[in-house]
C-alpha positions in Angstrom: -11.0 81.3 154.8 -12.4 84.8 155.4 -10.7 88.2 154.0 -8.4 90.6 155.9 -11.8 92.3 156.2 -13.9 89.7 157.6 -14.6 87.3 160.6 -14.9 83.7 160.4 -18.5 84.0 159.5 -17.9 86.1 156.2 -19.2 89.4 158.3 -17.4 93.0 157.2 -17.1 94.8 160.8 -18.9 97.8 161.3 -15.6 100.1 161.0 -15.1 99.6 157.0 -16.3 103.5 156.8 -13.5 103.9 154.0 -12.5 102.3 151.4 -9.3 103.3 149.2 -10.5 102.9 145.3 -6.8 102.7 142.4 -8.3 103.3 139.5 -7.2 102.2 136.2 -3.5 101.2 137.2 -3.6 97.7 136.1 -2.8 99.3 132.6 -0.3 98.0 129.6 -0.1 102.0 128.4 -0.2 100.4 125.0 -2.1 103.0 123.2 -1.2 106.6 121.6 -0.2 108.8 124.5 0.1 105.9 126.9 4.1 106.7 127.1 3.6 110.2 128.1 0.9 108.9 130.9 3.3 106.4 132.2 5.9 108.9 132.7 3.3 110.5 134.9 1.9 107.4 136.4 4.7 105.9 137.1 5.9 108.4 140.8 2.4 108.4 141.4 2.2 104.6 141.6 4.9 104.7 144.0 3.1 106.9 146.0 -0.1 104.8 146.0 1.8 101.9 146.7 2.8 103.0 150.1 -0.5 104.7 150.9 -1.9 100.9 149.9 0.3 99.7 152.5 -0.6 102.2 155.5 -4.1 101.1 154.3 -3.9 98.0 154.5 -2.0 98.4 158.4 -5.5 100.2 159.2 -7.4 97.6 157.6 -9.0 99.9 155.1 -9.9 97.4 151.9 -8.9 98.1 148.8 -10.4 98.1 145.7 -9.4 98.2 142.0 -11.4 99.2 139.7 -10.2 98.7 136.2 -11.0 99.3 132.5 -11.4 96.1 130.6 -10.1 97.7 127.3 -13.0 96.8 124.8 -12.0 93.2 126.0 -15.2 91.6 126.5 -13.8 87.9 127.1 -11.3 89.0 129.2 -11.0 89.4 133.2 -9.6 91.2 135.8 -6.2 88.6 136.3 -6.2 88.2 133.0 -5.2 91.9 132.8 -2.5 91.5 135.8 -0.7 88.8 134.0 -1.0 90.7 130.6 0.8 93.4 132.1 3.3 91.6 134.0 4.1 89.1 131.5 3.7 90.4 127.8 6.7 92.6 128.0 4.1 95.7 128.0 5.1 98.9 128.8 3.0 99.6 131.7 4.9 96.2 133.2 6.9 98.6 136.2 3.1 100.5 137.6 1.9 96.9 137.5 4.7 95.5 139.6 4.9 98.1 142.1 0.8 97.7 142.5 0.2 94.0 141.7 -2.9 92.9 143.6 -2.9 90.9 146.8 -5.2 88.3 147.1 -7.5 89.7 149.5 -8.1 92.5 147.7 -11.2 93.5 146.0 -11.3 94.4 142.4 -14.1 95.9 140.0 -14.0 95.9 135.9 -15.9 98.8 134.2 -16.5 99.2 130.4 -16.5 103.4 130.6 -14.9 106.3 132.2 -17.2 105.8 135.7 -16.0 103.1 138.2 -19.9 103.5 138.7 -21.3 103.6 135.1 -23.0 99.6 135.0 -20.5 97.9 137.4 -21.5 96.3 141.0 -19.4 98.6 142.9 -22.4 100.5 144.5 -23.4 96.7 146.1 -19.9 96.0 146.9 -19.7 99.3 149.0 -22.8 98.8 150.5 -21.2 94.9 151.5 -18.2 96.7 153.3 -20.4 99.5 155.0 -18.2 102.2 153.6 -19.5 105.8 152.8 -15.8 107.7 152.6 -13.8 106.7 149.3 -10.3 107.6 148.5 -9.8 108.0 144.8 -6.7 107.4 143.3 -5.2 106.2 139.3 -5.7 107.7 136.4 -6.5 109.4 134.4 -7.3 112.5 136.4 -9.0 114.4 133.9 -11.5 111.5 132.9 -11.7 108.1 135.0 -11.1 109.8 138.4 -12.9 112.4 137.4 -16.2 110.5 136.2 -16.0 108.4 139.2 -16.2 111.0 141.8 -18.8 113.1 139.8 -20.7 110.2 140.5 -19.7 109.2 143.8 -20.4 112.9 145.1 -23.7 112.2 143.7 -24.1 109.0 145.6 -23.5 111.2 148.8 -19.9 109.7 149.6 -17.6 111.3 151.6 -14.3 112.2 148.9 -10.5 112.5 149.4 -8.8 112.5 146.1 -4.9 112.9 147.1 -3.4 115.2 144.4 -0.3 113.0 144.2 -2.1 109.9 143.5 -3.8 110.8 140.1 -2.4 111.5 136.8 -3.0 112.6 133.5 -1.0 113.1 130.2 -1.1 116.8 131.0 0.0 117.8 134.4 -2.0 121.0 134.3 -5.0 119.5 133.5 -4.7 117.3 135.8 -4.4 119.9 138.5 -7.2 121.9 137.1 -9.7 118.7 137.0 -8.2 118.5 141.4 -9.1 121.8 141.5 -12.7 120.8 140.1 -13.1 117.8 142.1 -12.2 120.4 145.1 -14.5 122.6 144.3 -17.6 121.1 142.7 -17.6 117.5 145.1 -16.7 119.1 148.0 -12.9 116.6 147.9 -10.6 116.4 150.3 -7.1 116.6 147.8 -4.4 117.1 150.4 -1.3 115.1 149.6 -1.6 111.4 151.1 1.0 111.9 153.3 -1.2 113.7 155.3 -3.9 111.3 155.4 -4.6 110.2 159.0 -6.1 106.7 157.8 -7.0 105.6 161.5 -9.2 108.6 162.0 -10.5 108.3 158.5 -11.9 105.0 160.0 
């Protein structure tokens, strides 16, 4: 049975122009600073959590694109039922952003959702050239992945309350960098007009 994005011959209509990307939110926070990040993390999954809805009601696909953790046999479920089952501490960002089924996701070994992954092909599949970045961190992962992105020619917003990083003020100053050096669109994603984006 075909995706939310697809008709009954397994085509992506022409109007997938955006995609919205959560980075690195499937996450246990089981590492040194990964309470302080969860403190951050965990408003701004919230708030990506309902801009996933509103996607989804525009019938923008979603994508996650996750770190596998140096775990080389592992896979992208496996990492949702880690989190949601191994009494982790990153168990609350996972619930609130748990996949659905018809979403897309994308593992990555580095800091770019780019850097040796397929998600150049799968954007090319869906016919999108505007991404919405949002996760964390937003001093590395985002970071990386719209460097690269803005060198791929894709259109960027990166809402500045949908990332986090373990220090708020770098976090604002790598916002201010994506703003200034890849030419992103940061306004808060309340004021996203998701139709239009389309």
């Amino acid at each position: 049975m075909p995706n939310k994005n697809e008709d009954l011959h397994g085509n992506v209509p022409d109007e997938s122009a955006v995609a919205l990307l959560i980075i690195d939110m499937i996450n246990d926070f089981e590492f040194p600073g990964g309470e302080a990040l969860l403190e951050a993390a965990l408003p701004v999954a919230e708030r990506i959590a309902h801009l996933k809805q509103r996607a989804e009601k525009a019938g923008i696909p979603i994508l996650y694109v996750n770190d596998n953790f140096g775990k080389w046999r592992s896979d992208f479920r496996e990492q949702v039922r880690h989190c949601l089952q191994d009494s982790v501490r990153g168990e609350p960002v996972v619930r609130l952003l748990t996949p659905d089924e018809d979403d897309y996701f994308v593992l990555k070994a580095k800091h770019s959702a780019f850097y040796a992954t397929p998600l150049d092909l799968l954007l090319a599949y869906l016919k999108v050239r505007t991404l919405i970045l949002t996760g964390i961190a937003g001093d590395m992962c985002v970071l990386f992945t719209a460097g690269d992105a803005f060198l791929r020619d894709y259109h960027l917003f990166v809402p500045s309350d949908c990332t986090a990083s373990q220090d708020p003020e770098e976090n604002s100053r790598s916002l201010e960098k994506m703003r200034a050096t890849f030419d992103a669109d940061i306004r808060p994603s309340p004021e996203l007009d998701l139709p239009a984006l389309k």
